[in-house]
C-alpha positions as CSV (number, residue, x, y, z in Angstrom):
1,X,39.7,45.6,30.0
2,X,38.5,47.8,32.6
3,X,35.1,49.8,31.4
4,X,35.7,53.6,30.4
5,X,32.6,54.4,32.5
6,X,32.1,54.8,36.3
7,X,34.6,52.5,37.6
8,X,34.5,50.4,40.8
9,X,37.7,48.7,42.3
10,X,38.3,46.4,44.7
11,X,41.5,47.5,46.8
12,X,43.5,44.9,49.2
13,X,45.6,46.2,51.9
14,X,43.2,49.5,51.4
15,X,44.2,50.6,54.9
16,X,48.2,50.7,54.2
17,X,50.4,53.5,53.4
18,X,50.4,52.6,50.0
19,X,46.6,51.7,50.0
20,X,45.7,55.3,51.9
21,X,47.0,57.0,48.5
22,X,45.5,54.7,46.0
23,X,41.9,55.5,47.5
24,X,42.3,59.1,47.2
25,X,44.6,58.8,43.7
26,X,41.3,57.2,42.8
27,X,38.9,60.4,43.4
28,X,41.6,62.9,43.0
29,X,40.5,64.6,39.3
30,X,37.5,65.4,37.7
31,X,36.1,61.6,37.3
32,X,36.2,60.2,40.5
33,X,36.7,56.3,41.0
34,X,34.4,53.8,43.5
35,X,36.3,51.8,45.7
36,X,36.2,48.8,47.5
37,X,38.4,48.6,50.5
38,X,39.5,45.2,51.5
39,X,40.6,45.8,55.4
40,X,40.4,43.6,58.5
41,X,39.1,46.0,60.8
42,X,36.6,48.0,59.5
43,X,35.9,49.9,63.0
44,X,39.7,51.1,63.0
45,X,39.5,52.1,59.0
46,X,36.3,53.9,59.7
47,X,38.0,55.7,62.7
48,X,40.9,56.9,61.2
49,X,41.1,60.8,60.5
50,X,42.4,60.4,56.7
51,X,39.7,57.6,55.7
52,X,36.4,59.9,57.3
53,X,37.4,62.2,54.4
54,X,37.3,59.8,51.6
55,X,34.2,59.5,49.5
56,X,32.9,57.2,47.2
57,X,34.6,54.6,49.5
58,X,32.7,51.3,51.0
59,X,34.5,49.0,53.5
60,X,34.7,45.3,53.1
61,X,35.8,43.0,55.5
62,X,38.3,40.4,55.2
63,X,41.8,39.1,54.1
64,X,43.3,37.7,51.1
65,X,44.5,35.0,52.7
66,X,40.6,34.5,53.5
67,X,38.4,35.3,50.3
68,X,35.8,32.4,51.0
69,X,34.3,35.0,53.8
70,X,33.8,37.8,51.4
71,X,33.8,36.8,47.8
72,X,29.8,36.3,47.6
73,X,29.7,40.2,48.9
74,X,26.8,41.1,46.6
75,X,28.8,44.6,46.1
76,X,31.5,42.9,44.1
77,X,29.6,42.7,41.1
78,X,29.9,45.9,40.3
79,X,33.5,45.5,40.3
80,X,35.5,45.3,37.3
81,X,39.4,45.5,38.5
82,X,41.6,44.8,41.9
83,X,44.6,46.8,43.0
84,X,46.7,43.6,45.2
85,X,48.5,45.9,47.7
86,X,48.0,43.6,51.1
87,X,51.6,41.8,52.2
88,X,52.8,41.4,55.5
89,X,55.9,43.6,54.8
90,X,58.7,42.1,57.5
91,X,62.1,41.3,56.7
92,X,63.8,39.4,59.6
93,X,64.2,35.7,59.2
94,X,62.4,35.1,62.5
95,X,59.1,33.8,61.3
96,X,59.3,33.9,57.7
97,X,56.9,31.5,57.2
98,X,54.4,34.4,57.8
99,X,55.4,36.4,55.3
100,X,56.1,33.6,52.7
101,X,52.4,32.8,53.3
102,X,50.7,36.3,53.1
103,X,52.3,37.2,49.9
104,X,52.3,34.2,48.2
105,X,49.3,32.5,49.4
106,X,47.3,36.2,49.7
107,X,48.0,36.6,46.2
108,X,47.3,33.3,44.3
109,X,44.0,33.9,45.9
110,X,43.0,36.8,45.0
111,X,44.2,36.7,41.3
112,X,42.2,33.3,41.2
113,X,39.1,35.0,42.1
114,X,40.1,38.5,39.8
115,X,40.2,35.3,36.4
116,X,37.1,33.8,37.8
117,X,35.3,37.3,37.6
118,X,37.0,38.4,35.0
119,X,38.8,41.7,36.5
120,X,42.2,42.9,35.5
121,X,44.4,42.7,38.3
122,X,47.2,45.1,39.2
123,X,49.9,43.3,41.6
124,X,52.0,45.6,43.5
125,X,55.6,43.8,43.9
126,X,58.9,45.4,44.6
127,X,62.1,46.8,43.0
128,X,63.6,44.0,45.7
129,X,63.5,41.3,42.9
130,X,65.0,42.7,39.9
131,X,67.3,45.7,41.3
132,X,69.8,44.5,43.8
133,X,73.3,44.9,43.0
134,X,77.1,44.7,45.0
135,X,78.1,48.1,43.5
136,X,76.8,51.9,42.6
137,X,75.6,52.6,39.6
138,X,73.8,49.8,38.0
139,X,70.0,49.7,37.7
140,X,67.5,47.2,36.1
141,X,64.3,47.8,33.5
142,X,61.8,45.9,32.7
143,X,63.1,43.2,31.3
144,X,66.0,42.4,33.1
145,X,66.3,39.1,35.4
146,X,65.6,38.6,38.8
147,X,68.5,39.1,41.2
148,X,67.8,35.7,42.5
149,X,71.0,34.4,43.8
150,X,71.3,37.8,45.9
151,X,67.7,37.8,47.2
152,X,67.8,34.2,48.3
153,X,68.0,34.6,51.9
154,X,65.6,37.7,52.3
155,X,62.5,36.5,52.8
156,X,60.5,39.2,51.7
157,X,61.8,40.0,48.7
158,X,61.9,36.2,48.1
159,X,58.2,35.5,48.7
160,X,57.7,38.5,46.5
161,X,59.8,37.1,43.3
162,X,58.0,33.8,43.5
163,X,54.6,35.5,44.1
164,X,55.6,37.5,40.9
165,X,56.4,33.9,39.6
166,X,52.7,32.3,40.6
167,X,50.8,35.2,40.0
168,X,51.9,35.3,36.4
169,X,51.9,31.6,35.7
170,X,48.4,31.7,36.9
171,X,47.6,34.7,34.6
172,X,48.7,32.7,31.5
173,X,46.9,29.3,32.5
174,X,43.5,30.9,33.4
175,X,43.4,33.9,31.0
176,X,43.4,36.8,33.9
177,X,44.4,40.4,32.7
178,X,47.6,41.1,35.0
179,X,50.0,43.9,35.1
180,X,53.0,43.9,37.5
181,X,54.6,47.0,39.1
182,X,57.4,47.6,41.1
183,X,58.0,50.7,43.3
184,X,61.3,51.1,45.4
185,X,60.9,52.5,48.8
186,X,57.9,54.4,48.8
187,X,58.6,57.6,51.1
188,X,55.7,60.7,51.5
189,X,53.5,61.7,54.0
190,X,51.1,60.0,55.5
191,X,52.3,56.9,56.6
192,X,50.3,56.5,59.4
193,X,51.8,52.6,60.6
194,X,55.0,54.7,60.2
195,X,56.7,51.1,58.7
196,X,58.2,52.6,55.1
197,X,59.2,55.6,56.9
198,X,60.2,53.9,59.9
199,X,64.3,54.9,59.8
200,X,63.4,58.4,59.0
201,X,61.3,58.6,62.2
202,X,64.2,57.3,63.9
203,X,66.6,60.1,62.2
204,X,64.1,62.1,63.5
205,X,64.3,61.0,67.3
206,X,67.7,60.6,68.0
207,X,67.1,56.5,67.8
208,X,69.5,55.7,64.6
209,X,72.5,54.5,66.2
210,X,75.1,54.1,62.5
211,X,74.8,54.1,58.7
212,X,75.7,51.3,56.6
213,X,78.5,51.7,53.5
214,X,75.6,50.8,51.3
215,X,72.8,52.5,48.9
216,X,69.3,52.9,48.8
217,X,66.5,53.9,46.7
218,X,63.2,55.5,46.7
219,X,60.2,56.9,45.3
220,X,57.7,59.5,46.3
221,X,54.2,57.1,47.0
222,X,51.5,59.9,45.7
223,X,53.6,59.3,42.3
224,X,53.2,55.9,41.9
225,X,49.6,55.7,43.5
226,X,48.7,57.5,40.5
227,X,50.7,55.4,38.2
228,X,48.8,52.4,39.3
229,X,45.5,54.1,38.3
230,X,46.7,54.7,35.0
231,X,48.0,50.9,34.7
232,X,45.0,50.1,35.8
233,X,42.9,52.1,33.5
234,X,45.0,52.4,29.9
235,X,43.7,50.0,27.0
236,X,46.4,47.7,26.3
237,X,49.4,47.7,29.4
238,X,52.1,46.1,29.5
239,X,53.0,43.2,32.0
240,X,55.5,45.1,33.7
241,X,55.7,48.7,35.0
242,X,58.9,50.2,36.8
243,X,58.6,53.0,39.0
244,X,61.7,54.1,39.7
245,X,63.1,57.5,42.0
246,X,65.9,58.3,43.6
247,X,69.1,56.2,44.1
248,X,71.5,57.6,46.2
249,X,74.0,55.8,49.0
250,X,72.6,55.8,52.1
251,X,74.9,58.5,53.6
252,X,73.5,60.7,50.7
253,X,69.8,60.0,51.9
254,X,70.5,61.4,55.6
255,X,72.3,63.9,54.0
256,X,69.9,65.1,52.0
257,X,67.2,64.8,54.7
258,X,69.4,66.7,57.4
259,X,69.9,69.7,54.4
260,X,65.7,69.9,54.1
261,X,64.9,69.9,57.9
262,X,68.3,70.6,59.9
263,X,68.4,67.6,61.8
264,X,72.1,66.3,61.8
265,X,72.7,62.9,59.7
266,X,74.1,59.8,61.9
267,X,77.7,60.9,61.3
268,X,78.9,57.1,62.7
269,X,79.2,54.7,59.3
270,X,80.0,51.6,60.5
271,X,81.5,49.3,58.2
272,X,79.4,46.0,57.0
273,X,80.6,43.1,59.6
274,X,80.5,45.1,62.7
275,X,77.3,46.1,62.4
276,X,75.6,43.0,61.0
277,X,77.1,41.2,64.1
278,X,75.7,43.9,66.5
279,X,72.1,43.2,64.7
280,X,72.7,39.8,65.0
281,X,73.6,39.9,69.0
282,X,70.5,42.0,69.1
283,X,68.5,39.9,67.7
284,X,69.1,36.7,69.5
285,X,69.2,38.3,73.2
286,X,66.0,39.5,72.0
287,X,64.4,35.9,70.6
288,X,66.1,34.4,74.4
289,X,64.8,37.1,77.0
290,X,61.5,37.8,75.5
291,X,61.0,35.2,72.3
292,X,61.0,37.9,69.7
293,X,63.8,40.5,68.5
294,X,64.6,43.4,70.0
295,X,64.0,46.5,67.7
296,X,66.0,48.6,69.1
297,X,68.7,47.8,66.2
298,X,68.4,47.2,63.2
299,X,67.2,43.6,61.8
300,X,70.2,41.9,60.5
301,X,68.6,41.6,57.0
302,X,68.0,45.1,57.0
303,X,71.6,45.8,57.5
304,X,72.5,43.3,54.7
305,X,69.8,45.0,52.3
306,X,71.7,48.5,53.3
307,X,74.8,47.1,52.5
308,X,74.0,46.5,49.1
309,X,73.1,49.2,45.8
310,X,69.8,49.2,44.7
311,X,68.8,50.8,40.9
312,X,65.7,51.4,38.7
313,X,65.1,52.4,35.9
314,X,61.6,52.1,33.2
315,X,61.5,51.2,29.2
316,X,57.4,52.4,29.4
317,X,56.4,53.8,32.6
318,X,57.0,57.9,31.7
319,X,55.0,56.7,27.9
320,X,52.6,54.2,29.2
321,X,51.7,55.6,32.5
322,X,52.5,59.5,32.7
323,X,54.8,58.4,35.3
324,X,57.8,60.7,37.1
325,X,59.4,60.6,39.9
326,X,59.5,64.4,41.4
327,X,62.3,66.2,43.0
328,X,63.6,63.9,46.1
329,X,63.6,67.2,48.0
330,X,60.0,67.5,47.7
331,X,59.5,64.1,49.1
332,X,62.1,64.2,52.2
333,X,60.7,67.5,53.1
334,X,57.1,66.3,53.2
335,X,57.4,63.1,54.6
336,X,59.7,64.7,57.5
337,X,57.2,67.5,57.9
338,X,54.2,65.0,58.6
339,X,56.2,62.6,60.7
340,X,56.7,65.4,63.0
341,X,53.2,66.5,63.5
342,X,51.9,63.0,63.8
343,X,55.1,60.5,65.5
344,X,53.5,58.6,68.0
């Protein structure tokens, strides 16, 4: 159980959208949190506007994938929990290998050395592995299975269900405190890699070329940064936390986000074969001219993720964690606000 006094955590993937709000979730009340930041470039952290204004924030070099150069860090004995953010988040098929091995591998190390020290360990997965469905409406809890069969052939969300798999094998076995969460989309401001928020910036520019007949779902990421304080900090959690937001079709999303900034929505929705054939074409011109994909359109997997309905829903989140999603207004509005300032 974490201590009720002066807390230090160790944070992987500490420079990520995600990770940017968990540091300052973890000094935003009156009992301000030490941190740890696991990043690989400590000159490009320390550089970046948002993490000069952090306090109570050291810098640790290294990967998960890696933990052999930094686990004798003298600075991790004052440690007594780890946030698990770091994942190479890609969805195309080209290279998978990459992501199979950052999740899965990244993880299983790092929760081996969180049961060696004896930290509780909170494992940031996705909504991708439980909350995938062929038609509008439906949503999964907490204890509902994994959408196995559907996720199969997404390699993200794959490596993410079996690193959910590991990580929690590996947690019984070796006795290692572990809680689970699983956030949709996480939208806001602030994502300075612009990857979660990447086919808003597009909306934004003129680049999004159709819309898929398909759903969506998201949740504001200053929400559940501070839900994963709280899970990591509450007595007794439970192994699995939903944090669930907005599920809309994804016509509805660019509607919405055209009503709170008065950019027009793609008005072209292109029907699922056509346009997972144009990704396709895309992607292997791309892979023959220049040996990658082009990124001009849309991955193909991305395209077969749009096509589908994604739902959430939590038995113990708003209880256990004070968690709620606010008003998807709120979010569009500031995460379109900051992506105009600060689009590359």
């Amino acid at each position: 159980m974490a201590p009720a006094q002066e807390p230090s955590y160790l944070v992987t993937g500490a420079s990520g959208f995600l990770g940017r709000h968990l540091l300052q979730a973890l000094q935003a009340d009156a009992r301000p949190r030490r941190a740890l930041a696991l990043v690989r470039d400590p000159q490009a952290f320390a550089r970046a506007e948002w993490a000069r204004k952090l306090d109570r924030v050291e810098v640790l070099a290294g990967s998960p994938l890696e933990p052999e150069g930094w686990r004798g860090d003298p600075r991790l004995e004052t440690v007594c929990g780890v946030f698990h953010l770091a994942a190479l988040v890609r969805h195309s098929r080209w290279r998978a290998e990459e992501v199979e091995t950052s999740i899965v591998e990244g993880s299983r190390r790092v929760l081996e050395l969180a049961a060696e020290r004896g930290w509780r360990a909170v494992l940031v997965s996705t909504s991708g592995t439980v909350g995938c469905f062929r038609t509008a409406g439906e949503s999964a809890d907490e204890d509902s299975a994994p959408c196995e069969e559907a996720i199969r052939r997404w390699p993200y969300y794959r490596a993410k269900l079996r690193a959910e798999r590991e990580a929690r094998e590996l947690a019984d076995r070796l006795g290692l405190e572990l809680v689970i969460a699983r956030p949709p989309v996480l939208l806001g401001p602030g994502d300075h890699r612009f990857r979660s928020t990447g086919m808003l910036l597009r909306y934004l520019e003129g680049r999004l070329p159709f819309l898929i007949h398909g759903g969506v779902a998201f949740a504001d990421v200053r929400d559940a940064a501070r839900a994963l304080v709280r899970a990591m900090e509450i007595a007794s959690p439970r192994p699995v936390y939903h944090l669930p937001g907005t599920a809309s079709s994804v016509r509805e999303l660019f509607e919405l986000a055209e009503g709170v900034c008065g950019v027009p929505a793609p008005r072209w929705l292109l029907p699922y074969r056509p346009a997972w054939w144009l990704a396709r074409a895309a992607e292997r011109l791309g892979v023959w001219l220049r040996g990658e994909p082009f990124t001009w359109l849309p991955d193909p997997v991305v395209v077969e993720m749009a096509s589908r309905w994604w739902g959430l829903r939590s038995l113990h989140a708003g209880r256990d964690l004070g968690y709620a999603s606010r008003d998807p207004r709120e979010t569009l509005a500031d995460t379109l606000a900051w992506l105009r300032e600060h689009r590359p």
